[in-house]
Residue frames as a rotation matrix with the C-alpha (Angstrom) as fourth column:
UNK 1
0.396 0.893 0.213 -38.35
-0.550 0.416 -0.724 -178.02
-0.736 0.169 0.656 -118.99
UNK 2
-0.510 -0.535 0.674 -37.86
-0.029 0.793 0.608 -180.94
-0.860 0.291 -0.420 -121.06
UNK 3
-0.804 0.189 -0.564 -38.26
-0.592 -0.163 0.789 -181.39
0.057 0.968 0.243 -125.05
UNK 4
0.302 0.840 0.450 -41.18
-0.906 0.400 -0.139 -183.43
-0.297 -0.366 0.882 -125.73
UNK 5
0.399 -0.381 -0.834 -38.47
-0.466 0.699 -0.543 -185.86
0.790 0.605 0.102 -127.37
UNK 6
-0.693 -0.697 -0.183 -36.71
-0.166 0.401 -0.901 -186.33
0.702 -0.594 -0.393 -123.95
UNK 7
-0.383 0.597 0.705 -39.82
-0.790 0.184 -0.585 -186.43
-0.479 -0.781 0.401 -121.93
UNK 8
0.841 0.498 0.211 -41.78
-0.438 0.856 -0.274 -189.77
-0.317 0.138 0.938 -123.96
UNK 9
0.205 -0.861 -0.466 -37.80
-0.424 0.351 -0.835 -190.68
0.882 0.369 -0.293 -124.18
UNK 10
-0.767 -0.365 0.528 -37.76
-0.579 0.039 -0.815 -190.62
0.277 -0.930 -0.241 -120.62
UNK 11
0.395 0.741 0.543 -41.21
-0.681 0.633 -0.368 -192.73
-0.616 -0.225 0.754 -120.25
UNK 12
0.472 -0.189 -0.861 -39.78
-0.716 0.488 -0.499 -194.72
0.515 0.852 0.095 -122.87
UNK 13
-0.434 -0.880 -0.194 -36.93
-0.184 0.297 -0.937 -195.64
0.882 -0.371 -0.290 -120.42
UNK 14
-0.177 0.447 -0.877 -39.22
0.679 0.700 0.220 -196.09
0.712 -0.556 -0.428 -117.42
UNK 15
-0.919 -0.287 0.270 -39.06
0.047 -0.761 -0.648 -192.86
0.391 -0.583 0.713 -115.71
UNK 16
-0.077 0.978 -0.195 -42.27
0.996 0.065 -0.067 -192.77
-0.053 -0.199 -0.979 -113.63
UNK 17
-0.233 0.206 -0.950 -41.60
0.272 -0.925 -0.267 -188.71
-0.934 -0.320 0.160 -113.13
UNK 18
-0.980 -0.131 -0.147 -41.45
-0.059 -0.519 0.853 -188.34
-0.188 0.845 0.501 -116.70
UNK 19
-0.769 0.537 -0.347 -44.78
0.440 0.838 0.323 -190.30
0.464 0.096 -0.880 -117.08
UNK 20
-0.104 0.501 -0.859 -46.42
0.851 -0.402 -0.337 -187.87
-0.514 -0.766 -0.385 -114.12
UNK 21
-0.400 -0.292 -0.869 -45.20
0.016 -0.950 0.312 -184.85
-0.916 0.111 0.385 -115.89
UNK 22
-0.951 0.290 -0.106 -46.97
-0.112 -0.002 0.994 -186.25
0.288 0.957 0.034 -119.47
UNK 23
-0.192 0.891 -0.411 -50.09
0.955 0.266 0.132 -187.07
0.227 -0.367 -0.902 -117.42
UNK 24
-0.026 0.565 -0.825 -50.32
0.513 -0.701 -0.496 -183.14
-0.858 -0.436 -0.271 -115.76
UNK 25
-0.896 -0.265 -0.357 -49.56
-0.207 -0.462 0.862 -181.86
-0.394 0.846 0.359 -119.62
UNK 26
-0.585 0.433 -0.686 -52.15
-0.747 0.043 0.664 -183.87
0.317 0.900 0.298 -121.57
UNK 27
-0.901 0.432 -0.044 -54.74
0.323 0.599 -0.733 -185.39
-0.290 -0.674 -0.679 -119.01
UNK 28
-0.118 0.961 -0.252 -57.21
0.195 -0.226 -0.954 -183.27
-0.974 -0.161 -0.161 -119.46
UNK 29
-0.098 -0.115 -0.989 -56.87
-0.964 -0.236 0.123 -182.68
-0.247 0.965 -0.088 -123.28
UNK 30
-0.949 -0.218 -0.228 -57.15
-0.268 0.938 0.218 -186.42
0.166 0.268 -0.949 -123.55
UNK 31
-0.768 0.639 -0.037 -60.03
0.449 0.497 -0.742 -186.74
-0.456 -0.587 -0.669 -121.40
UNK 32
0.018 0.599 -0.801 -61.93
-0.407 -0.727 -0.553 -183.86
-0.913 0.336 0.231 -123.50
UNK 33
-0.774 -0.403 -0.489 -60.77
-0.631 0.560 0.537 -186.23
0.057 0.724 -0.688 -126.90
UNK 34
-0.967 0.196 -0.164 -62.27
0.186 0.980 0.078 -189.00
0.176 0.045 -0.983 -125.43
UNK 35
-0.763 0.560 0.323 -65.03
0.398 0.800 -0.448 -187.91
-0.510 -0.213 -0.833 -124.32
UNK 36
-0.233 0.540 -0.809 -66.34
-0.699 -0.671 -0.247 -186.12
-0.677 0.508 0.534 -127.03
UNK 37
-0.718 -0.156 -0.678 -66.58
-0.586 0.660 0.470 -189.56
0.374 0.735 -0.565 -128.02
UNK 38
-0.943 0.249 -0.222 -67.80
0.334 0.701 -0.631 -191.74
-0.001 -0.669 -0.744 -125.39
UNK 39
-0.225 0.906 0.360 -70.51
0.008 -0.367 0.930 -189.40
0.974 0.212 0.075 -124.60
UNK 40
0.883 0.132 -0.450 -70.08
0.298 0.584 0.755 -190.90
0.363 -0.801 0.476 -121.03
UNK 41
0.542 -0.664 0.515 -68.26
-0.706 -0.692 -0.148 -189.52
0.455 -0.284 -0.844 -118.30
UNK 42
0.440 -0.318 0.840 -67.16
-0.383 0.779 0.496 -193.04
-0.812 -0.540 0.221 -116.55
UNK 43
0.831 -0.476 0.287 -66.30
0.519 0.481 -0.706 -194.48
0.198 0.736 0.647 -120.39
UNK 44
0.570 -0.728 0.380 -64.03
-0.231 -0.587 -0.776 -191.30
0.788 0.355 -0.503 -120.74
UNK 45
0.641 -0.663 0.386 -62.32
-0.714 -0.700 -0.017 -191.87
0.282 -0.265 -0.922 -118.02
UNK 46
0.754 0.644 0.131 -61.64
-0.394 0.601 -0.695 -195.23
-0.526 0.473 0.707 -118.58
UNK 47
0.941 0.114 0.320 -60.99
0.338 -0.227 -0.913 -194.51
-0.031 0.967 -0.252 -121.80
UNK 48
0.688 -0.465 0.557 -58.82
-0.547 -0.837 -0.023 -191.82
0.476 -0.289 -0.830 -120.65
UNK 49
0.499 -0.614 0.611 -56.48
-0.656 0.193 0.730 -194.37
-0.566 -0.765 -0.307 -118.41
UNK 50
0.588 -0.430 0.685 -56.15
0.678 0.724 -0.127 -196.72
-0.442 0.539 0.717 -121.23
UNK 51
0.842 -0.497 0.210 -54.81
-0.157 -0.598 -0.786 -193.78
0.516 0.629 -0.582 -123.52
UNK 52
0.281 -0.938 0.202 -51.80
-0.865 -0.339 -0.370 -193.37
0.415 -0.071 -0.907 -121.01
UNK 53
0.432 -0.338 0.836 -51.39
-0.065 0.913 0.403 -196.90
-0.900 -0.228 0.372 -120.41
UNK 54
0.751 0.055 0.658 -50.97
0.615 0.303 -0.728 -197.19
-0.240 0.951 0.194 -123.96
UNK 55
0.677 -0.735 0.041 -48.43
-0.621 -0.600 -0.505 -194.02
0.396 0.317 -0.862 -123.94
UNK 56
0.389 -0.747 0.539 -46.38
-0.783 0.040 0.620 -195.93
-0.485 -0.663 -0.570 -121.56
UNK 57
0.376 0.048 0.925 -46.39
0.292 0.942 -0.167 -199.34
-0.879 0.333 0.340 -123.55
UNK 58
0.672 -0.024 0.740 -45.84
0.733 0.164 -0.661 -197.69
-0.106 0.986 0.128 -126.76
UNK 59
0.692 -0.582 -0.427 -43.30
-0.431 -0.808 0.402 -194.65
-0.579 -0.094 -0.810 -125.77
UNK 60
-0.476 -0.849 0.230 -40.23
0.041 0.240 0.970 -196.92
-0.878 0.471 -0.080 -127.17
UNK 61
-0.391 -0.288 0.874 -42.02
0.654 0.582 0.484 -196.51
-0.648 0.761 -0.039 -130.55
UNK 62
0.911 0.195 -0.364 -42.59
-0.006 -0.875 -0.484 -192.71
-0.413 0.443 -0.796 -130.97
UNK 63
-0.035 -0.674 0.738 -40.30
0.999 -0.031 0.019 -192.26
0.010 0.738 0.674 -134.17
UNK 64
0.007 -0.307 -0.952 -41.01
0.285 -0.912 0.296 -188.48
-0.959 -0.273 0.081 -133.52
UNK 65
-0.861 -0.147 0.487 -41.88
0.494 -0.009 0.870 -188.39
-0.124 0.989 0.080 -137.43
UNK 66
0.408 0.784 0.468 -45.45
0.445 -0.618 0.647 -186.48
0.797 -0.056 -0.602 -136.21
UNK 67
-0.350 -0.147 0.925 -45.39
-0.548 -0.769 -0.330 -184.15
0.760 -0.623 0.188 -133.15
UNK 68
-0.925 0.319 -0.207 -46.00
0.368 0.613 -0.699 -185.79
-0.096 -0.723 -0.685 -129.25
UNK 69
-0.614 0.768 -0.181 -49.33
-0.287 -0.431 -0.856 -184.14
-0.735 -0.474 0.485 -129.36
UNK 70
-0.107 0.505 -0.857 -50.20
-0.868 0.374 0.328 -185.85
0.486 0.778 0.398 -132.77
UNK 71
-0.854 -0.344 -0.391 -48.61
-0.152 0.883 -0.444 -189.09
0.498 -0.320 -0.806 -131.39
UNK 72
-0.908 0.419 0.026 -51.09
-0.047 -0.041 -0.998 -188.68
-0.417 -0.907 0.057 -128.00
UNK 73
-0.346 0.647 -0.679 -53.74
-0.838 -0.538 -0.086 -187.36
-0.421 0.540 0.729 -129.86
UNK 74
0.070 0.246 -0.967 -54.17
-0.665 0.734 0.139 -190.69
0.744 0.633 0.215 -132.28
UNK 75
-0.927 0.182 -0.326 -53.77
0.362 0.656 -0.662 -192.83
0.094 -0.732 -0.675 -129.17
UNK 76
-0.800 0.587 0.124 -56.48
-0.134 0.026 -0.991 -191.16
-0.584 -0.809 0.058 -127.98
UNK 77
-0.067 0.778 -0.625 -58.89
-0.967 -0.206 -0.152 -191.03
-0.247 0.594 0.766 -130.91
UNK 78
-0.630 -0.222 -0.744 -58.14
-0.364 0.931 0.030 -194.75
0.686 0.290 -0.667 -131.79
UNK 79
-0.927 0.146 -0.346 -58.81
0.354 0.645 -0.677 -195.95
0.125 -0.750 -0.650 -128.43
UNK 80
-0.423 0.902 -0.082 -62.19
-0.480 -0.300 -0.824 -194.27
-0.768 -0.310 0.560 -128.11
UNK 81
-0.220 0.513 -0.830 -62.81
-0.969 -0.014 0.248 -195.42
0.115 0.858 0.501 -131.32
UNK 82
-0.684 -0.472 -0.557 -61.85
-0.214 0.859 -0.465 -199.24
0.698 -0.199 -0.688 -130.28
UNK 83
-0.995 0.085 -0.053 -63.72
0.068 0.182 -0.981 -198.66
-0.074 -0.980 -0.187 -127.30
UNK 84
-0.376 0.914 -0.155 -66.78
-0.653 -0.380 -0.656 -197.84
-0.658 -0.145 0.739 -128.91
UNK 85
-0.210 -0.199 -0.957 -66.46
-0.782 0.622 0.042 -200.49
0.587 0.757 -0.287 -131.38
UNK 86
-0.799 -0.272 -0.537 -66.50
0.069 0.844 -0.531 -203.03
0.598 -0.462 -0.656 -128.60
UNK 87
-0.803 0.576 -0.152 -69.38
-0.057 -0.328 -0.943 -201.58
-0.593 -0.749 0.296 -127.05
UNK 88
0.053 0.804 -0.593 -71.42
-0.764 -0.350 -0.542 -201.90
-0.643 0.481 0.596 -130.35
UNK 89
-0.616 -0.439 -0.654 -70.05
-0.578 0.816 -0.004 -204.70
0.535 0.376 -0.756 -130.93
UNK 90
-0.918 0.353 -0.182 -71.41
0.396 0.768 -0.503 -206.77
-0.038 -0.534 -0.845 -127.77
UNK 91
-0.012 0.994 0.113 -75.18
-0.335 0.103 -0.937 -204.80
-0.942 -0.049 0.332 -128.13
UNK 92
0.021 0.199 -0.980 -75.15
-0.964 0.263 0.033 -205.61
0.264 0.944 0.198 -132.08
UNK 93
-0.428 0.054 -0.902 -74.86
0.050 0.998 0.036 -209.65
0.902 -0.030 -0.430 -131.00
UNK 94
0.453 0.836 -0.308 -77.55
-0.029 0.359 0.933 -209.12
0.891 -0.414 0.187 -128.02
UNK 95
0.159 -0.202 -0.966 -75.33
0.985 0.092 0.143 -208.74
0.060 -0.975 0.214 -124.64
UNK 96
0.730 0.611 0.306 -76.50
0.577 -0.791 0.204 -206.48
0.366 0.027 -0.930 -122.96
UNK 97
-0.354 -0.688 0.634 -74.38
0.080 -0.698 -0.712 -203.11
0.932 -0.201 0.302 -121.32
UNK 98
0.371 0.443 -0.816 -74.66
0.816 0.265 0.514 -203.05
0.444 -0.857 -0.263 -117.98
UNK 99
0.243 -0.384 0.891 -73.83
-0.271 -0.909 -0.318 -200.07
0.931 -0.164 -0.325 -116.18
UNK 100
-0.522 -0.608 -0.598 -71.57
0.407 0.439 -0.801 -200.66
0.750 -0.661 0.019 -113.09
UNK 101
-0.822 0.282 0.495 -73.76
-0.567 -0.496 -0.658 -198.23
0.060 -0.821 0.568 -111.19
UNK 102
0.430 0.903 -0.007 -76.91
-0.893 0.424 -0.150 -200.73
-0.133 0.071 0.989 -111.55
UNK 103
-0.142 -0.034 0.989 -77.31
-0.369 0.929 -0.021 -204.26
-0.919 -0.368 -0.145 -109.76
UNK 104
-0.905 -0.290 -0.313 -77.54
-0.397 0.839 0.373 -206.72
0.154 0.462 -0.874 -112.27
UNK 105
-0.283 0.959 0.004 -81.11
-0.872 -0.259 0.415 -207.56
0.399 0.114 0.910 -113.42
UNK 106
0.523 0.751 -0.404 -83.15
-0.387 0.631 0.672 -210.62
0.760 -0.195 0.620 -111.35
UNK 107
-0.450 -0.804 -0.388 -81.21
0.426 0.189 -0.885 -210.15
0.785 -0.563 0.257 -108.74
């Protein structure tokens, strides 16, 4: 098993296995993050895909100065936060939320 320095070293560098192997570690611990935010199981997961988009994009700039599970962790609390921010953003100026499972009203 790999350190957690050589595994978001190895996403860092492009490994997709590494990338798989942070995704069965800290999927569901993410998704349980987020959505004790969201509130919403479709946000969280989402939510949840941006988080490890965002590991992959930002791996070359763990400094390893917190632990990978802080690191992860603040990805994920940010983004939910971000994500709800934008969501209360567009009802607070009057467009509405549509839910993807529901047509689109006068239609």
């Amino acid at each position: 098993m790999r350190s957690e320095i050589e595994l978001i070293q190895s996403v860092a560098d492009g490994e997709e296995q590494a990338l798989a192997v942070l995704y069965d570690l800290y999927a569901e611990k993410i998704y349980n993050i987020v959505l004790s935010y969201t509130k919403n199981v479709e946000d969280a997961e989402d939510v949840t895909q941006d988080v490890f988009v965002k590991i992959y994009k930002s791996a070359v700039s763990f400094r390893g100065a917190s632990s990978l599970n802080t690191w992860i962790y603040r990805l994920a609390v940010n983004t939910s936060l971000n994500h709800l921010k934008k969501r209360t953003g567009l009802a607070f100026l009057g467009i509405p939320i549509i839910s993807s499972n529901l047509p689109p009203r006068g239609l």
